[in-house]
N, C-alpha and C positions, 0 to 999 in steps of 0.2 A: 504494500500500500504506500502508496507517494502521502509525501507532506505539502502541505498548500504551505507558502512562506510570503511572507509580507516584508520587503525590503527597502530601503528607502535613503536618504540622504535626507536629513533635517537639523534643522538649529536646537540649541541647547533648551529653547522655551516650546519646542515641539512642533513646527511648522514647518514644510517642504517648500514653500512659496509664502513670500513677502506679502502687502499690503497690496504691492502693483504687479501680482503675478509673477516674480523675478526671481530666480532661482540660483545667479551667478553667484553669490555670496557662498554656494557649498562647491564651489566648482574643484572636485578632488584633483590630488598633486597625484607625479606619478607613484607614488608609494600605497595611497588610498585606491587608485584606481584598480592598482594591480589587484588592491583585495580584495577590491569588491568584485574584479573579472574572477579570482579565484571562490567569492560567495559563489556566484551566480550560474559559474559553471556547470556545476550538475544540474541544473533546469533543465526542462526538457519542452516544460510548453509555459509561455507566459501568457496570464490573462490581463487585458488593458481595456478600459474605458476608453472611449475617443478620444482625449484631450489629451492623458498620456500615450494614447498610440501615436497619437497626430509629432510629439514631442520626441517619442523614439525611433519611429521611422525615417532619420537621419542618418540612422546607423545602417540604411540598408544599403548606400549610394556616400560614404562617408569620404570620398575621397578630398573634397573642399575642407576638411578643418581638420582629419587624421596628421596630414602631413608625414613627419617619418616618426612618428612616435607609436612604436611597438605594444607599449603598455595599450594606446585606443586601436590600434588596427583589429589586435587582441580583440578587445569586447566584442567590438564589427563583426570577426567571425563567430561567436560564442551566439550574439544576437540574432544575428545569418543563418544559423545551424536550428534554430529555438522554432520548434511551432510559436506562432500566436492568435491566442483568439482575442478578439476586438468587441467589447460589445456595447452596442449605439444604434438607435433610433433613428439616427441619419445620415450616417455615413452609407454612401451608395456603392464604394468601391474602396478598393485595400492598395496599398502601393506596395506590397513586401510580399517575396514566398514565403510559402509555409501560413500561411494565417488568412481566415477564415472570421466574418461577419456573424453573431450571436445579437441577435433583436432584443432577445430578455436575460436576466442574470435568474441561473434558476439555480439555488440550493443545491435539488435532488441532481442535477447533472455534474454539480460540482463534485458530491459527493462521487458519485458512481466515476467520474476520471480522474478519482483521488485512490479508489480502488483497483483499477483498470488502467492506470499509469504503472510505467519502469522505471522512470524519475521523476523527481521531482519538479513541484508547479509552482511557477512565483506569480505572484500579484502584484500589478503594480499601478498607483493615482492611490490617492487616500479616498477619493469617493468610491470607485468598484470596493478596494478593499472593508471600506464599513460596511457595505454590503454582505460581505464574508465574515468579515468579523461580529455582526448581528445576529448571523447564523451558527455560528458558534462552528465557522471552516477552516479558521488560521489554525495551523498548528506550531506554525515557529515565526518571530520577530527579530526581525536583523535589522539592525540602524547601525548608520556612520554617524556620528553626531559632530556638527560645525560647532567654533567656538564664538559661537554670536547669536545673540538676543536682538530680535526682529522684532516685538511687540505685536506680533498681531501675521493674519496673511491665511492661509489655505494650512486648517491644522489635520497632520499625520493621523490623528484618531478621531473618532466620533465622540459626542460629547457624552452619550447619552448609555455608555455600554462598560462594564466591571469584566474584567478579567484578571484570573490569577496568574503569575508569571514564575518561571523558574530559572533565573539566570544560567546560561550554558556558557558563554564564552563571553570576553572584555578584551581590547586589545587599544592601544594608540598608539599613536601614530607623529612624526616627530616635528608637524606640521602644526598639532595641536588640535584636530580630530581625533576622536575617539571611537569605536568601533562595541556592540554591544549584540546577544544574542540571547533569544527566552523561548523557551519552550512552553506553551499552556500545559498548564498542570489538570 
């Protein structure tokens, strides 16, 4: 049985996006990048809402901002190799292989490609994710944590939902991120 994992880059006060949408403030060094390509590498299919599909499908065509940096070519292919399902109400067409248009976020489907997966599933926008995590579908929390308080902006969880957490992993990073992993108990 695969794990649904919720991953993320967010500020110390819990926000993936500012006030104005902006997210250059976590923009990982090559050190964070690498670990996060080494998080994410056993994924096997990521789930995205529109807004962060629309945000990672840069990676499908990355050749304008990879440049000669190994560490991003890396994710490219990790990303490239990844089914994805997208799911949105209005998106009419997909720009990446491998991935595939879902109209509803359904639970029961979740569950059953959590059992009928060989690797592991990441989730990724904090909106699909509450969704999941509502359902009681995350089974593990991975955050890179920036060192900056943003006050406000697009928060990493719902407001409205308790879970108990079981720390697995802590690591930093020498940039002054820090890196954090929880399994629900």
């Amino acid at each position: 049985m695969a794990d649904l994992i919720y991953a993320s880059i967010m500020s110390l006060d819990g926000y993936v996006a500012d006030l104005d949408g902006n997210f250059d403030w976590g923009e990982p060094d090559n050190e964070v990048h690498s670990f996060f390509n080494d998080l994410v590498r056993g994924v096997g299919t990521y789930l995205y809402g529109r807004r962060m599909y629309e945000v990672m499908v840069a990676w499908e065509t990355p050749e304008e901002f990879v440049g000669d940096s190994v560490v991003m070519q890396d994710f490219a292919d990790i990303w490239q190799a990844t089914d994805k399902v997208v799911y949105s109400r209005s998106l009419d067409s997909v720009s990446s292989a491998k991935t595939r248009i879902e109209r509803e976020f359904d639970p029961a489907a979740i569950r059953e490609l959590k059992t009928s997966a060989t690797s592991d599933i990441g989730i990724g926008g904090p909106e699909l994710a509450s969704h999941a995590i509502r359902a009681g579908l995350v089974d593990e929390f991975q955050f890179v944590v920036a060192p900056i308080i943003i006050g406000g902006g697009k928060p990493v969880f719902p407001p409205d939902v308790r879970v108990e957490l079981e720390l697995v992993d802590e690591q930093r990073f020498a940039g002054g991120m820090f890196a954090v992993s929880y399994r629900v108990r």
